[in-house]
DRENDO-960073 format. One record per residue (C-alpha): residue number from 1; residue in three letters; z, x, y. Coordinates in steps of 0.02 Angstrom, whole numbers. Each point is the difference from the previous one (the first is absolute). Layout:
 num residu      z      x      y
 NUM    ALA      Z      X      Y
...
***
This chain:
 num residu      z      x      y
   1    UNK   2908  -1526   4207
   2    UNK    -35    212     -4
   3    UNK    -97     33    144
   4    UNK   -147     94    -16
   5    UNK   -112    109     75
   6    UNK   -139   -117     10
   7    UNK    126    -97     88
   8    UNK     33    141    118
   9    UNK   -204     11     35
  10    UNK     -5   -180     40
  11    UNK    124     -9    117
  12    UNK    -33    178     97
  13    UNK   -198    -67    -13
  14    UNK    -56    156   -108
  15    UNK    -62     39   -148
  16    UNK    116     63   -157
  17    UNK    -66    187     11
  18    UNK     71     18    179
  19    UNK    152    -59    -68
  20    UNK     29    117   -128
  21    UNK    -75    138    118
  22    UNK    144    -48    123
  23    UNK    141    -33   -149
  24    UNK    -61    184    -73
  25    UNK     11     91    185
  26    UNK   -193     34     -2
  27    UNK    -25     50    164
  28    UNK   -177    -74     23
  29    UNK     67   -163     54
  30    UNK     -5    -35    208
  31    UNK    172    -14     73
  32    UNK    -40   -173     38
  33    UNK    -46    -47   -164
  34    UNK    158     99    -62
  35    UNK    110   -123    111
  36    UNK    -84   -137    -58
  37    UNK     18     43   -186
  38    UNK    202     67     36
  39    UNK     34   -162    118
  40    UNK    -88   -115   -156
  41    UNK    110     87   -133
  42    UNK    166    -23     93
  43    UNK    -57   -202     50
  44    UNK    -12    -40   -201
  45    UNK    120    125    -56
  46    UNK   -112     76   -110
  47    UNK     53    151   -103
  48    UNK   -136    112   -107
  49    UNK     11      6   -173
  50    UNK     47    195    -39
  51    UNK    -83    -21   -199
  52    UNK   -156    -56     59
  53    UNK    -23    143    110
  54    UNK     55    116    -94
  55    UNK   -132    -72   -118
  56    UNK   -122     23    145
  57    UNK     58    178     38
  58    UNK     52     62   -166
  59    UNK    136     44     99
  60    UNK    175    -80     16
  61    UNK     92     99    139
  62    UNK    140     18   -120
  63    UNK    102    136    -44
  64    UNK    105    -36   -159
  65    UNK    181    119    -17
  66    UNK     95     37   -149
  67    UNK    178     26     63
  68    UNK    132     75   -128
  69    UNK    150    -83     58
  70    UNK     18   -123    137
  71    UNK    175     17     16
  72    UNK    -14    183     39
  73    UNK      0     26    209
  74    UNK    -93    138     -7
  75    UNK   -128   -102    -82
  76    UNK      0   -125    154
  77    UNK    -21    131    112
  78    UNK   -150     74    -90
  79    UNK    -76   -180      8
  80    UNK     22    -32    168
  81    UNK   -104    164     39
  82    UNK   -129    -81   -120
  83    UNK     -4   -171     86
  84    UNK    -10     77    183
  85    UNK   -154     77    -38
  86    UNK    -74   -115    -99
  87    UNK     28   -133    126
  88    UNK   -107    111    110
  89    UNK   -138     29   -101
  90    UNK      6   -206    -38
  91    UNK     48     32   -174
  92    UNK    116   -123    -78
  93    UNK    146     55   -126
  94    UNK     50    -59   -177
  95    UNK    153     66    -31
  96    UNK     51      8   -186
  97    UNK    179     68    -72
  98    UNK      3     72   -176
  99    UNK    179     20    -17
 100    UNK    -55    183    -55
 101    UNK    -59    -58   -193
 102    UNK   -153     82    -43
 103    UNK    -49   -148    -95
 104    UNK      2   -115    164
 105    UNK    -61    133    112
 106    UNK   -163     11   -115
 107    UNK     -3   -187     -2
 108    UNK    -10      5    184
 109    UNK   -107    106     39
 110    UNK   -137    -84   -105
 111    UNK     42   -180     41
 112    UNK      0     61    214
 113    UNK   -210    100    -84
 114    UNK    -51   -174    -60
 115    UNK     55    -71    180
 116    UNK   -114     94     70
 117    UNK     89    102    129
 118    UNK    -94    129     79
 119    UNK    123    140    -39
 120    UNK    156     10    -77
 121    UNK    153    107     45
 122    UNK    122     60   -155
 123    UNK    152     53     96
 124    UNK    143    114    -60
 125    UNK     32    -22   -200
 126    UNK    -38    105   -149
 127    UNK   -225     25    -15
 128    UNK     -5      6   -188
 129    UNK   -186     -1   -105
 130    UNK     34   -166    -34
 131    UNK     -1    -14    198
 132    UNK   -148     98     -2
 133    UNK    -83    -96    -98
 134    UNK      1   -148     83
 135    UNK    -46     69    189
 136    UNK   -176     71    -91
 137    UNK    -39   -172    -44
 138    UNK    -18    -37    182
 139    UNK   -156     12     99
 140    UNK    123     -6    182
 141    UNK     96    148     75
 142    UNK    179     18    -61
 143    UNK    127    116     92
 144    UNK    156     61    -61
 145    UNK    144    -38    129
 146    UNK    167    113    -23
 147    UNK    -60     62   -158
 148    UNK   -134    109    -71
 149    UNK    -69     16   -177
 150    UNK     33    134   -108
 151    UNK   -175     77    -13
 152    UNK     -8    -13    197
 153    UNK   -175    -87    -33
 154    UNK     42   -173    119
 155    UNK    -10    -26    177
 156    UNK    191     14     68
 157    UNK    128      5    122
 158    UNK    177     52    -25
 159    UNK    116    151     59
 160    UNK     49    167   -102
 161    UNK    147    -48   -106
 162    UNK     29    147    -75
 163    UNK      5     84    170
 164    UNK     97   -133     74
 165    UNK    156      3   -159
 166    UNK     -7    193     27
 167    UNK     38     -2    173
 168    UNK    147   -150    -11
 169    UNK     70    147   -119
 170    UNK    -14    143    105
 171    UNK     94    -84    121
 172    UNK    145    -21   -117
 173    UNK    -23    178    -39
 174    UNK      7     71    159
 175    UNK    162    -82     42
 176    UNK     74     95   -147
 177    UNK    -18   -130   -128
 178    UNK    -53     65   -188
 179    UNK     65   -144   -140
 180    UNK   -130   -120     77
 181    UNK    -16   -168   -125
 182    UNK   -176    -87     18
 183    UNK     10   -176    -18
 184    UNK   -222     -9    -47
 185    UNK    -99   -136    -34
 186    UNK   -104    -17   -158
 187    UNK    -56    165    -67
 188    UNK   -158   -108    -67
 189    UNK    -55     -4    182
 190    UNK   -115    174     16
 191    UNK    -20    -50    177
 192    UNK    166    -56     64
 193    UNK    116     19   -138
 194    UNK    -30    161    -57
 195    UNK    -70     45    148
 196    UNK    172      5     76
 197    UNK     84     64   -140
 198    UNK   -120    152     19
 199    UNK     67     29    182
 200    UNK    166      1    -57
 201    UNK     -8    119   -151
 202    UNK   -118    116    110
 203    UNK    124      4    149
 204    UNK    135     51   -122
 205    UNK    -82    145    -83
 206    UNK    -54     53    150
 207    UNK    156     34     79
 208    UNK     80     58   -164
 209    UNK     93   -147    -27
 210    UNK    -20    -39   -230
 211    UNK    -64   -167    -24
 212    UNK    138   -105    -79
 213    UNK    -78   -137   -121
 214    UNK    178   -101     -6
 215    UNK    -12     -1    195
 216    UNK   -167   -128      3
 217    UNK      4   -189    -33
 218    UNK   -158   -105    -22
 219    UNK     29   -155    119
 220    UNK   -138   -153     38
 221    UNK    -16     38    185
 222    UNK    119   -154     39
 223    UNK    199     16     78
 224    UNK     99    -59   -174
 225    UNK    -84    147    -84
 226    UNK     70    113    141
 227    UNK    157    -65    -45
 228    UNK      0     24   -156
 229    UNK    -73    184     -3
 230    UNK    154     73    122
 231    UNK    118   -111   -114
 232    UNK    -58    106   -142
 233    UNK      2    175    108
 234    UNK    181    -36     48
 235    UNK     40      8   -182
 236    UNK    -69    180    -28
 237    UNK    132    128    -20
 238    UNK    -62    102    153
 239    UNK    -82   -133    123
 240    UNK   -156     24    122
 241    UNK     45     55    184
 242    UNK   -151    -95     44
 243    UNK   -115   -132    -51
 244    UNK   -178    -23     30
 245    UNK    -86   -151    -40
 246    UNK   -173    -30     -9
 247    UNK    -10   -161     79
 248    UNK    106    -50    165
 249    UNK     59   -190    -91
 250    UNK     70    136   -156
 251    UNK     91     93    136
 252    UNK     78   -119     78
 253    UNK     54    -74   -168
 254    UNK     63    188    -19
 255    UNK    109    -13    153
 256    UNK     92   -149    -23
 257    UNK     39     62   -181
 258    UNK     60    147     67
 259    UNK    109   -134    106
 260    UNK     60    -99   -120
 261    UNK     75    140   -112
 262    UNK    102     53    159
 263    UNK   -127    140     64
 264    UNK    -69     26    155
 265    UNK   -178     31     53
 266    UNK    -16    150     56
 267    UNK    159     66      1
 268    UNK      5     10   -205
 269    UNK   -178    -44    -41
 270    UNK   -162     33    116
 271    UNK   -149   -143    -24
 272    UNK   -177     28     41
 273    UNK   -127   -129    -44
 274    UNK   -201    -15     35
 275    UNK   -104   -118     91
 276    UNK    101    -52    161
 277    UNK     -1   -205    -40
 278    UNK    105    -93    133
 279    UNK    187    -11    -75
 280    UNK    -23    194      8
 281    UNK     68    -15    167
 282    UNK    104   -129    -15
 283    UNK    102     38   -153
 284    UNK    165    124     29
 285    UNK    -10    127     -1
 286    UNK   -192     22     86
 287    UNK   -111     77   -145
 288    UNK    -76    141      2
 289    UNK   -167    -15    -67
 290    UNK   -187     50     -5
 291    UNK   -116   -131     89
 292    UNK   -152    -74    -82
 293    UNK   -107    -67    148
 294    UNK    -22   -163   -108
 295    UNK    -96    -92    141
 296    UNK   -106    133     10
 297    UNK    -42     22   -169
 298    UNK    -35   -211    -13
 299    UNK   -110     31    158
 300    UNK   -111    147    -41
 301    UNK    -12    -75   -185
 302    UNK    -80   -173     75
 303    UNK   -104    122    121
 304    UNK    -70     88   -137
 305    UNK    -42   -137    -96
 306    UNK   -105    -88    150
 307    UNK   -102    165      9
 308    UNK    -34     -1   -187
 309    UNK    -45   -199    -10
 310    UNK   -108     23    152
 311    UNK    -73    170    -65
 312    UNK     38     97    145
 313    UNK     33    190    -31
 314    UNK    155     55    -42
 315    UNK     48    184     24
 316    UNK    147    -16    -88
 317    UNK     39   -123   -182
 318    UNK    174     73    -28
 319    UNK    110      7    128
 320    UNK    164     92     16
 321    UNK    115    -63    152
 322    UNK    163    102     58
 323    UNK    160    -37    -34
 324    UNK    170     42    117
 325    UNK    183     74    -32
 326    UNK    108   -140     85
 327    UNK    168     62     11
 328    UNK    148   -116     35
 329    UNK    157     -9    -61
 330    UNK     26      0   -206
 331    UNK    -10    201    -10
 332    UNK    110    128     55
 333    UNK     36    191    -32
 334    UNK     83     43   -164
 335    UNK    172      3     22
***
């Protein structure tokens, strides 16, 4: 049979309030009592119904998150930033993929509102109206993690990708490079996407260097469409001297394409990728690439949340954090 917490008041000798008052951390409850009540729980194995204080509370200490691809490691590490600090604040996680479809996403999002969660987290995908439309039908905090909305109206936390792509360019540039390809992701994406595509265009003109329209393939952020893109470059009548690719898995799908058509990486092609995930370093050659502090941006996403759900001030609703030049092996001088 469930145990119950008029069976835990029995057996500890106490009434039901002090139970609840010990199960709920009040701290009006004498230490002795509190043993009494903690010893009683662990005798009958007794385990408190989360709904029916959350019924109690109106609050739920849960935190629903809207994750765009499960799959994607950069992804994981973003959530394990989320979970660290949520796990010290006492807030539990419910982790939902949405295979980035807007359709599910929005389905999501609304079925984690009618669970009640206390605040929701919408990490990295496209923040369309539609988007918008369903975060204003919630009466709980929502923060954008690795992503921002066009209009800049939403709480957020994410890094400067236009900055970021111009800098992964520069570097190319300054070791003599000029036919630069750009593997980007999708140009529907103002704040990733295009974002990056921005950089790119704006490091070119910059140093004088025309923008070339055949020299840019639209990939989906994953390796195969890395692949594909310096399959298609390698065709061109004049090819690129280097590549950059707006995500490290397209880059990596760059090199070994490079590979596989009997080119080396970066004696006939430099690669430079963004984000720093883990097979970074351990593909060959190293990758040069621009880190995204991804646990960082999980961690001060969940942090901002807490301060919004428990009303505390906040200085600070959209946050920029820094990114780094990582430089390895996948980019030399111009030959």
């Amino acid at each position: 049979m469930t145990v119950t917490i008029y069976d835990v008041a029995r057996e500890a000798g106490v009434s039901m309030a002090t139970v609840s008052r010990v199960v709920n951390n009040n701290p009006n409850v004498k230490p002795q009592t509190r043993k009494k009540v903690y010893e009683a729980i662990e005798r009958l194995g007794y385990r408190p119904n989360a709904v029916a204080r959350g019924l109690a509370s109106k609050k739920t200490t849960t935190v629903g998150v809207v994750i765009p691809d499960i799959a994607n490691a950069n992804f994981a590490e973003v959530a394990r930033g989320i979970e660290d600090i949520a796990n010290m604040y006492h807030y539990n996680i419910i982790l939902c993929n949405a295979d980035k479809r807007k359709e599910k996403e929005i389905r999501v999002i609304n079925t984690l509102l009618e669970k009640q969660v206390d605040g929701l987290l919408f990490m990295g995908g496209v923040v369309t109206d539609e988007h918008i439309q369903a975060f204003n039908t919630s009466n709980v905090p929502i923060v954008l993690c690795a992503t921002t909305d066009e209009k800049g109206t939403m709480p957020s936390v994410d890094i400067d990708h236009e900055t970021a792509a111009y800098d992964a360019v520069r570097k190319l540039i300054a070791e003599g490079h000029a036919r630069i390809a750009m593997i980007s992701g999708t140009l529907q994406d103002p704040a990733n996407g295009f974002a990056r595509y921005q950089g790119y265009k704006r490091a070119l003109e910059e140093s004088g260097i025309a923008f070339d329209e055949s020299l840019v393939r639209v990939g989906n952020y994953r390796y195969e469409s890395g692949i594909e893109a310096v399959q298609y470059f390698l065709e061109l009548a004049e090819r690129p001297t280097a590549v950059f690719a707006a995500t490290d898995e397209m880059a990596i799908g760059a090199i070994h394409g490079i590979q596989d058509a009997g080119l080396s990486v970066p004696g006939d092609i430099s690669v430079i990728g963004v984000d720093n995930i883990r097979l970074a370093s351990m593909v060959r050659p190293l990758l040069t690439t621009v880190a995204q502090p991804m646990y960082d941006i999980g961690a001060v996403s969940m942090r901002l949340l807490t301060k919004l759900m428990k009303k505390e001030n906040v200085e600070q609703a959209r946050v920029t954090l820094h990114h780094e030049l990582i430089v390895r092996n996948s980019v030399a001088p111009r030959g």
